[in-house]
Biopython code that builds the backbone (N, CA, C, O; Angstrom):
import numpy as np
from Bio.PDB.StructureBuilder import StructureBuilder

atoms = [
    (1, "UNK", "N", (78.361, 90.493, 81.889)),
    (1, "UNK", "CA", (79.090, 90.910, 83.073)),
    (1, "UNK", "C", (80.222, 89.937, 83.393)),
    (1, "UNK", "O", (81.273, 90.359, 83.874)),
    (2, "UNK", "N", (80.035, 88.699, 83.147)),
    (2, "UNK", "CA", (80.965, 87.605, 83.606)),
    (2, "UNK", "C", (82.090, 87.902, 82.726)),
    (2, "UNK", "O", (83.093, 88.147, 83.397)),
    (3, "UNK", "N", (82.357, 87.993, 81.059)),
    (3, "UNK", "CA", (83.243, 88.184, 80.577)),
    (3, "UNK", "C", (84.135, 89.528, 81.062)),
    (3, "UNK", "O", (85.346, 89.531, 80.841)),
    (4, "UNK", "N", (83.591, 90.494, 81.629)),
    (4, "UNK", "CA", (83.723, 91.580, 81.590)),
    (4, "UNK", "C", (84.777, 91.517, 82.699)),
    (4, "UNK", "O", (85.910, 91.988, 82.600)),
    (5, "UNK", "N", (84.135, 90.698, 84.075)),
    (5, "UNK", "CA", (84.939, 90.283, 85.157)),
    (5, "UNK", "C", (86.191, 89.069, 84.741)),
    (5, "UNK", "O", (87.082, 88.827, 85.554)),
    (6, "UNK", "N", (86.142, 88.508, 83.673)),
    (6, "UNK", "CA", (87.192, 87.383, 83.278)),
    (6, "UNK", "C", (88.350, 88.755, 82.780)),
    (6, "UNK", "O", (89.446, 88.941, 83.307)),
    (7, "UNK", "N", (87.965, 89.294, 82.054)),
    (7, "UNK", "CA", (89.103, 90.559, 81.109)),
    (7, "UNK", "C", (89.765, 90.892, 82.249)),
    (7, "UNK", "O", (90.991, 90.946, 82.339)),
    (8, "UNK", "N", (88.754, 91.188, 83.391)),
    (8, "UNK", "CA", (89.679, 92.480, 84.313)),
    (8, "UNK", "C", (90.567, 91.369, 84.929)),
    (8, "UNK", "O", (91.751, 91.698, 84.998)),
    (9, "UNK", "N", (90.295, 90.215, 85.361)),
    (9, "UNK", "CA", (91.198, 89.009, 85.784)),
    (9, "UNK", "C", (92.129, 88.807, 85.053)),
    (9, "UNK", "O", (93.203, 88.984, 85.629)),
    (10, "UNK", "N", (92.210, 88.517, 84.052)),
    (10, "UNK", "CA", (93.416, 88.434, 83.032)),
    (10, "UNK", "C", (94.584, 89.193, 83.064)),
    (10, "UNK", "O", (95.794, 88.989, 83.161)),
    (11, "UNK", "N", (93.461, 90.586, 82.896)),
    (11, "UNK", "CA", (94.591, 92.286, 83.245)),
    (11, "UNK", "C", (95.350, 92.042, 84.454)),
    (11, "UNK", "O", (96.575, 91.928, 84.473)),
    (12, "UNK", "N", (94.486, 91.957, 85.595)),
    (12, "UNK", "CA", (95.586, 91.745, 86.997)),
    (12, "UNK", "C", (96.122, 90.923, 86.710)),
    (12, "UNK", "O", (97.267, 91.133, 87.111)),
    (13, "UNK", "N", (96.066, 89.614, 86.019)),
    (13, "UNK", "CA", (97.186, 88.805, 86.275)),
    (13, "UNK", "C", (98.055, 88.993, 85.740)),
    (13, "UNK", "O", (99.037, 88.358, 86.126)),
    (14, "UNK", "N", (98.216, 89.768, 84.776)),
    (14, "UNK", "CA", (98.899, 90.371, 83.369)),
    (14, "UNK", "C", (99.993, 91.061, 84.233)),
    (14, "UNK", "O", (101.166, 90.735, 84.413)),
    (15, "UNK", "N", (99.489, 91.793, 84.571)),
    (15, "UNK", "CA", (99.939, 92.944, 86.174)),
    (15, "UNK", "C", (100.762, 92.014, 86.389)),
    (15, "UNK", "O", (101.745, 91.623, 85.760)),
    (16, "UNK", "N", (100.336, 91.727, 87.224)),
    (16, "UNK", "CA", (101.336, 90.902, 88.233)),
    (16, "UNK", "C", (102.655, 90.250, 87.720)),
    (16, "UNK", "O", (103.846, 90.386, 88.000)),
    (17, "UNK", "N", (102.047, 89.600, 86.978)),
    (17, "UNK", "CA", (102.875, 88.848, 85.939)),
    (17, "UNK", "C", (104.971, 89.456, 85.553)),
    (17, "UNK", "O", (106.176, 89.223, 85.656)),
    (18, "UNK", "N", (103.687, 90.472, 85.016)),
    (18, "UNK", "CA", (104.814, 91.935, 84.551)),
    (18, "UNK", "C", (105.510, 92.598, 85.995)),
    (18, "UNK", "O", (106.671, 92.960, 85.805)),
    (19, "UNK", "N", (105.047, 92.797, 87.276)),
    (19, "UNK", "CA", (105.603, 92.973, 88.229)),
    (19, "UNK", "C", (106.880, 92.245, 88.923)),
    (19, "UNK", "O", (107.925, 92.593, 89.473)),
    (20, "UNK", "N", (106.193, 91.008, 88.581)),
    (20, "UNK", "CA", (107.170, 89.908, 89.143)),
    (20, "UNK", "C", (108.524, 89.686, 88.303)),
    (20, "UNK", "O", (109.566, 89.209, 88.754)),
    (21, "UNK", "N", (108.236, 90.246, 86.645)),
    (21, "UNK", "CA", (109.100, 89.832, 85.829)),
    (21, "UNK", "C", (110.193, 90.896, 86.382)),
    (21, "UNK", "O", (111.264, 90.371, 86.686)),
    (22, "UNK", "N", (110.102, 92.483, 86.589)),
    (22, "UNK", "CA", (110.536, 93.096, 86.751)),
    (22, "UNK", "C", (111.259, 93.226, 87.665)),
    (22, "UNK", "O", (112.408, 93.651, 87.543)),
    (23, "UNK", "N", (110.617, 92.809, 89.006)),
    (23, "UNK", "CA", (111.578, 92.107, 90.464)),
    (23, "UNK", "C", (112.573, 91.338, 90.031)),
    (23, "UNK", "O", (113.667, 91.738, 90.428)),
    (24, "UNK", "N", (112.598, 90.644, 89.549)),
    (24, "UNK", "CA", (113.132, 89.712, 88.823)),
    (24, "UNK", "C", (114.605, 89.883, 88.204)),
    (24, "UNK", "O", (115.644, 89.251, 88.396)),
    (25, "UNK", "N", (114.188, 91.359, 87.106)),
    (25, "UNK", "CA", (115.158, 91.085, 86.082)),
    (25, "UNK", "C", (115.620, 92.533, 86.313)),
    (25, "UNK", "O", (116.763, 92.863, 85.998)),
    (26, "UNK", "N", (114.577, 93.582, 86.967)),
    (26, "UNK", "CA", (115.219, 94.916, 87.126)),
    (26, "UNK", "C", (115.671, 95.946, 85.801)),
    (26, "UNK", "O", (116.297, 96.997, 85.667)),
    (27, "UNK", "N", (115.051, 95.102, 85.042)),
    (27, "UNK", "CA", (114.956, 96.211, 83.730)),
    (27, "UNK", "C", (113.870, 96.961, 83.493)),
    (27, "UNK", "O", (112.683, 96.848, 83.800)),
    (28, "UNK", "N", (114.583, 97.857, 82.805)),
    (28, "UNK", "CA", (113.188, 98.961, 82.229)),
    (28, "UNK", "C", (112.201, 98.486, 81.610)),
    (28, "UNK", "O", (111.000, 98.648, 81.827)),
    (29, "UNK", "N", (112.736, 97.878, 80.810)),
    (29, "UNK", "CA", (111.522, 97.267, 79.826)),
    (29, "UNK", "C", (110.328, 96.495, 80.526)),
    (29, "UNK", "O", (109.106, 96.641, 80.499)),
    (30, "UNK", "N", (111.217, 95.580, 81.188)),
    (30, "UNK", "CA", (109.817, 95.166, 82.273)),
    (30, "UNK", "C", (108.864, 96.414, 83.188)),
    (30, "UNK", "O", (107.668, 96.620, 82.982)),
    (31, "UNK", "N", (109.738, 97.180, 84.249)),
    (31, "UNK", "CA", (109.071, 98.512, 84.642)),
    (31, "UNK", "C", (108.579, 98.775, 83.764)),
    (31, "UNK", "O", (107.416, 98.396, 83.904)),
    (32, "UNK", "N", (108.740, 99.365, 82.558)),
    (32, "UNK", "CA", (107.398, 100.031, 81.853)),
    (32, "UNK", "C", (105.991, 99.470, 81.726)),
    (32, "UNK", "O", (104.899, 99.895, 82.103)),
    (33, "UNK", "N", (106.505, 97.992, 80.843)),
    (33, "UNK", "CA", (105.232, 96.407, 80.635)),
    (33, "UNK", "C", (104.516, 96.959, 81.876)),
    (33, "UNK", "O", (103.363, 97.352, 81.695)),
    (34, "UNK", "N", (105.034, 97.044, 83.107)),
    (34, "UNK", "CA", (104.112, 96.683, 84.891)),
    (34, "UNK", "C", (104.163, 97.901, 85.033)),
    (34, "UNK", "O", (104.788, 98.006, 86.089)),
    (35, "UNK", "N", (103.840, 99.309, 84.555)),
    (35, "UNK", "CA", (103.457, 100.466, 84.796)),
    (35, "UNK", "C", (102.157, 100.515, 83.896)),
    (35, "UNK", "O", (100.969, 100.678, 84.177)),
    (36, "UNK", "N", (102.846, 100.308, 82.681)),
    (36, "UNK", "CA", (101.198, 100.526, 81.568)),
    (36, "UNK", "C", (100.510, 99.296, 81.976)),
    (36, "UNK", "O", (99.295, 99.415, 81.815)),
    (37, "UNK", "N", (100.749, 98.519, 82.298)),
    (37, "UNK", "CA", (99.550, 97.250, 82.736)),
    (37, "UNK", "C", (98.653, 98.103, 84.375)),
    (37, "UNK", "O", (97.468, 98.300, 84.642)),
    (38, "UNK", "N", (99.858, 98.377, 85.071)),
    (38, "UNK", "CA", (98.883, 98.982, 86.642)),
    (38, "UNK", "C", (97.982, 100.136, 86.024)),
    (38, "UNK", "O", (96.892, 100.149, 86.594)),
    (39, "UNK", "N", (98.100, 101.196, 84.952)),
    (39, "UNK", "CA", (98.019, 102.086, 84.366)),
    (39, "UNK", "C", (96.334, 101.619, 84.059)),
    (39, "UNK", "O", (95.352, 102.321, 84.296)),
    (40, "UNK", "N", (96.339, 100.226, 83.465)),
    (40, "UNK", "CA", (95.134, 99.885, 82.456)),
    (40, "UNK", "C", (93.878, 99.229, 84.296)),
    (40, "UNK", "O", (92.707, 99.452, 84.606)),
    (41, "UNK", "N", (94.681, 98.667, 84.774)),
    (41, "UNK", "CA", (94.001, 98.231, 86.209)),
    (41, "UNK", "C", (93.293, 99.242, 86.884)),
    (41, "UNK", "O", (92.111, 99.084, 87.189)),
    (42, "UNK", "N", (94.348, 100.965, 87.316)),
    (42, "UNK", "CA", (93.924, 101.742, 88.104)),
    (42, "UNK", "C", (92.678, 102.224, 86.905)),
    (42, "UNK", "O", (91.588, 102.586, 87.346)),
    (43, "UNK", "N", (92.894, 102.204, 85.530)),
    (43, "UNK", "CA", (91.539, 103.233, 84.616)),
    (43, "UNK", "C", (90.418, 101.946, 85.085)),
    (43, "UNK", "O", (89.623, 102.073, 86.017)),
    (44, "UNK", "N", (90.523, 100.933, 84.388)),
    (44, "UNK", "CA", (89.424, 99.762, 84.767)),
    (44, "UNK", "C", (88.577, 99.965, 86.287)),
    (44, "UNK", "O", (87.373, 99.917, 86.537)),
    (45, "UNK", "N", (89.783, 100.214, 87.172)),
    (45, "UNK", "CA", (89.204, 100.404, 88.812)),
    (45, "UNK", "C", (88.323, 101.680, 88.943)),
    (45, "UNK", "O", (87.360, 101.656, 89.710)),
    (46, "UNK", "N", (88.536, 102.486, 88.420)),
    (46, "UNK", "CA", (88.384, 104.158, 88.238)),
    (46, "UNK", "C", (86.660, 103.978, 87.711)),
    (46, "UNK", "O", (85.735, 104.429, 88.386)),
    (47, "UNK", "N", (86.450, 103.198, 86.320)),
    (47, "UNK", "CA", (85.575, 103.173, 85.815)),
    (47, "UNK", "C", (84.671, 102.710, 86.111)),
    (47, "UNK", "O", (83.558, 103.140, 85.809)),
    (48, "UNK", "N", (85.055, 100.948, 87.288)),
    (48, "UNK", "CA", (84.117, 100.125, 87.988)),
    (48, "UNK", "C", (83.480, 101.051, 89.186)),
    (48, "UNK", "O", (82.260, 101.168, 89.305)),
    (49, "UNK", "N", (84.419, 101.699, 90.066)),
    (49, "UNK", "CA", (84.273, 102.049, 91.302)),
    (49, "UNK", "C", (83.871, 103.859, 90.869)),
    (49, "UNK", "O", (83.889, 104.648, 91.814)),
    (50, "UNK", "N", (83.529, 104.411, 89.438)),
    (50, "UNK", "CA", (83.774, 105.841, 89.437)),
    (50, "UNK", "C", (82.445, 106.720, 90.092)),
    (50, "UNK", "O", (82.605, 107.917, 90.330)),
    (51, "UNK", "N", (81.402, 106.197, 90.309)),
    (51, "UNK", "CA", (80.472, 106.511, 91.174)),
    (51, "UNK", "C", (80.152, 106.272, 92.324)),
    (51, "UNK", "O", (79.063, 106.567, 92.814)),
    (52, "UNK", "N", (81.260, 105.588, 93.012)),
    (52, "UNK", "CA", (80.764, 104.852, 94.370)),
    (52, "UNK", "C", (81.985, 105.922, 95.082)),
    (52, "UNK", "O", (83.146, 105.977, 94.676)),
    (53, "UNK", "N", (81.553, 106.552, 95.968)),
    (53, "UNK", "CA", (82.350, 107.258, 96.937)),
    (53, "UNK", "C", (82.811, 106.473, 98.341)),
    (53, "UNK", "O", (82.102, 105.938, 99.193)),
    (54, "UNK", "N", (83.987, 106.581, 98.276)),
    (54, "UNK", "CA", (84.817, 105.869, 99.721)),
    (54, "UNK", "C", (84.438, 106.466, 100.734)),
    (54, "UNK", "O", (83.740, 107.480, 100.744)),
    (55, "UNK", "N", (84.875, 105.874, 101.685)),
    (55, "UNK", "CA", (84.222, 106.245, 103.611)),
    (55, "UNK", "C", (84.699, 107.451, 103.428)),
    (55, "UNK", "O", (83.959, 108.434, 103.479)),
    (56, "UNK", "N", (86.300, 107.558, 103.137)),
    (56, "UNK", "CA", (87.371, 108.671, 103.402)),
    (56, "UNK", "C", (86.900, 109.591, 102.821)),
    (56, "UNK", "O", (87.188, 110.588, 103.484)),
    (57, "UNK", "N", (86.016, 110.028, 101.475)),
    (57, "UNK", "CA", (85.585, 110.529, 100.891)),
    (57, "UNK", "C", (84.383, 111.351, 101.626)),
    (57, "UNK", "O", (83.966, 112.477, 101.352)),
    (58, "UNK", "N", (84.033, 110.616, 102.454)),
    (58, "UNK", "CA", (81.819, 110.790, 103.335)),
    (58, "UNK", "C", (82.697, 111.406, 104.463)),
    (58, "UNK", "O", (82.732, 112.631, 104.351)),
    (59, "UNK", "N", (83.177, 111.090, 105.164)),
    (59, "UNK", "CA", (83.838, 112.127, 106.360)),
    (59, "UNK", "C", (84.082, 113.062, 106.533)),
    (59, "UNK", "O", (84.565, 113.383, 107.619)),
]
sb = StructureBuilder()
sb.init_structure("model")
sb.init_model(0)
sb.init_chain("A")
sb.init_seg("    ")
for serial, (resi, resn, name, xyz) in enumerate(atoms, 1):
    if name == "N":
        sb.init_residue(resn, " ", resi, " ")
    sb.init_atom(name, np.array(xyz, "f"), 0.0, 1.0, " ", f" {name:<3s}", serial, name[0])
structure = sb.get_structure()
């Protein structure tokens, strides 16, 4: 489990990383890098959280 939680850390920082580059430099190439990286975060999130239903969801 611990490695599992180090990967997904890496990924966000990866994220970010690629976000910031893109603020930055305002190229595509970066936007894409920090789309397919949020891309790999939101599936990872999807997969951690894919059985747990939100409040917004129970209301």
């Amino acid at each position: 489990m611990s490695e599992k939680i180090s990967e997904f850390a890496i990924l966000v920082r990866d994220m970010r990383a690629a976000q910031k580059r893109y603020f930055d430099t305002r190229d595509k190439a970066d936007l894409f890098r920090a789309k397919e990286l949020e891309k790999k975060v939101d599936d990872e999130l999807a997969v951690i959280f894919g059985g747990v239903r939100t409040q917004g969801l129970l209301l």
